[in-house]
C-alpha positions in Angstrom: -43.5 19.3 -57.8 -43.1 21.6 -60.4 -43.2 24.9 -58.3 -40.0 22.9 -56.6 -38.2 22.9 -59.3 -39.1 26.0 -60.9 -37.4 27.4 -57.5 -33.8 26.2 -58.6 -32.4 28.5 -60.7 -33.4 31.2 -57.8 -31.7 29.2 -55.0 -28.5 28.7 -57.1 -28.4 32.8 -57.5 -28.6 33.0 -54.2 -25.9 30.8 -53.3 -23.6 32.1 -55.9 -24.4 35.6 -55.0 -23.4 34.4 -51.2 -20.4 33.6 -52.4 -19.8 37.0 -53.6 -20.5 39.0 -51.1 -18.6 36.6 -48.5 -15.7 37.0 -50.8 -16.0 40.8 -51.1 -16.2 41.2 -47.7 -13.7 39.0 -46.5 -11.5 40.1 -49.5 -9.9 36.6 -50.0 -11.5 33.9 -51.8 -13.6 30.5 -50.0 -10.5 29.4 -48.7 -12.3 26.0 -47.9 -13.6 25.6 -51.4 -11.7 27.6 -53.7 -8.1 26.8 -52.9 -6.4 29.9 -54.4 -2.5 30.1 -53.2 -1.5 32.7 -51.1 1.1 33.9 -53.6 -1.4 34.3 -56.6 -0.2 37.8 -58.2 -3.2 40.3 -58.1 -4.8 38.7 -55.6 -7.6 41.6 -54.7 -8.5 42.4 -58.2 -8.9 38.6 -59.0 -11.0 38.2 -55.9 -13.1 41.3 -57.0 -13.8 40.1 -60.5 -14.4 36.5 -59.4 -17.2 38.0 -56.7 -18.3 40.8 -59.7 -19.3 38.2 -62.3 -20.6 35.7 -59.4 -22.9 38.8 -58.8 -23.6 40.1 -62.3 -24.6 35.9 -63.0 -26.7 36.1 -59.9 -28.9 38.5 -60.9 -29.0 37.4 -64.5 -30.5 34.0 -63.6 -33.2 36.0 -61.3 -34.3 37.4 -65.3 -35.2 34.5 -67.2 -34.6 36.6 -70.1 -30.6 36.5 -69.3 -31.1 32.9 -66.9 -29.1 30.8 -70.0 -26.3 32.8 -70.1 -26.0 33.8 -67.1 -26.3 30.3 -65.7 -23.5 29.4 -68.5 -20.8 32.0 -67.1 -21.2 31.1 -63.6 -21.1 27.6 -64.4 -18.3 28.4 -66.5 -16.4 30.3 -63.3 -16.6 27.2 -61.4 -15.3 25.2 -64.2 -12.7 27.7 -64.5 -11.3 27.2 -61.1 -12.0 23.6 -60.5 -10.1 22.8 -63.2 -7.2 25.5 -62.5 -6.9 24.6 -59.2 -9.3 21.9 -57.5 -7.9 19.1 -59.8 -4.1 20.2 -60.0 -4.3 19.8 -56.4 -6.6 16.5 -56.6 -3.9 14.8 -58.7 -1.3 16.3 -56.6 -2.4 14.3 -53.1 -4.9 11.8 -54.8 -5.4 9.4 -51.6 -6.1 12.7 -49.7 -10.0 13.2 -49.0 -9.6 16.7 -48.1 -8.6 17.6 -51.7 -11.5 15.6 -53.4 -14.0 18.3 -51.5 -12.7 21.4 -52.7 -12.2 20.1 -56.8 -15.5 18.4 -56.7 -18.0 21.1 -54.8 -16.7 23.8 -57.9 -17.2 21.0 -60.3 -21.0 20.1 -58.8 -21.8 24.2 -58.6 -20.6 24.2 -62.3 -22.1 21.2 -63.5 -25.5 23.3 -61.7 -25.5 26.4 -63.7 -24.8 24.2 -67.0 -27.9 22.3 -65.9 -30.1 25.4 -65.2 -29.0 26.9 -69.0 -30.5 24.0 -70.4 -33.4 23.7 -69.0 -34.2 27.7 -69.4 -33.4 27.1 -73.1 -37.3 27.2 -73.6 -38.2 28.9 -77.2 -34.6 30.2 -77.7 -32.1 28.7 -80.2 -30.4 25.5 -79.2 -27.0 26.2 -79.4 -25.6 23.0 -79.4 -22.7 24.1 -77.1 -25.1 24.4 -74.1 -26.7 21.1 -74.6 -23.3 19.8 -74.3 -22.6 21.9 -71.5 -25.8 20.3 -69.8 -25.2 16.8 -70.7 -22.0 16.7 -69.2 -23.5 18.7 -66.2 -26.0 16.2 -65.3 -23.3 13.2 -66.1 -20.7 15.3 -63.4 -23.6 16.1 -60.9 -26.6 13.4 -61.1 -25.4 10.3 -63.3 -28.1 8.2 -62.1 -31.0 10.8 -63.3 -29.9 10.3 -66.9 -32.0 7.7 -67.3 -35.0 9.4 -66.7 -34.3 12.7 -68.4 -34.5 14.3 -71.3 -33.6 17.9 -72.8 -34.9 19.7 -72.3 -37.3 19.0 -69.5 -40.6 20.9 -70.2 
């Protein structure tokens, strides 16, 4: 079970760093889970930086040397937009199921690299800020594996 788990933080780079390359190649964002409007000024340099740092982070969690922060500012991207745009929207149309999807798969992907920081806290410092990060990750993502864990797992 353990060579399971250890095999997270390497599936969530390579899901993030699909994400980049889709949206560099497609040069737009995931229309179907980043809702970006059309109208957004600087469109193609936001979409390149988003993409950029998804792909810099992606990398970085490959190294566990750089997995905690790493994990932290790719959680922090899907924070970012969930709650710039996913919940705006959600609170917009709340009786509308097709806005709960887009809000709520950025929160889950965030709430997954705050989850993967703690855990790769190991012998580091614990800055207290990433514990928090975590907690609230695993409460967003897995509420009903609170009970059985504890940070940070060894």
């Amino acid at each position: 079970m353990k060579k399971i788990t250890e095999a997270g933080p390497y599936l969530y780079a390579i899901a993030i760093a699909a994400f980049a390359v889709i949206q560099l190649v497609t040069q737009n964002f995931l229309t179907c889970m980043l809702p970006v409007p059309a109208t957004l000024p600087l469109r193609l340099f936001w979409v390149d930086l988003s993409s950029a740092i998804w792909l810099v982070a992606a990398v970085g969690i490959s190294i566990p040397r750089w997995r905690q922060m790493a994990a932290v500012v790719a959680g922090g991207l899907f924070f970012v937009f969930f709650f710039c745009l996913g919940l705006p929207k959600l609170m917009g149309d709340l009786y509308n199921p097709n806005e709960w999807t887009p809000a709520f798969e950025a929160m889950m992907l965030g709430s997954g690299g705050f989850i993967i920081a703690v855990h790769s806290l190991g012998c580091s410092p614990d800055p207290k800020w990433v514990q928090f990060g975590g907690a609230a990750g695993l409460y967003l993502f897995a509420p009903d594996d609170i009970c059985r864990l504890t940070y940070p797992i060894q």
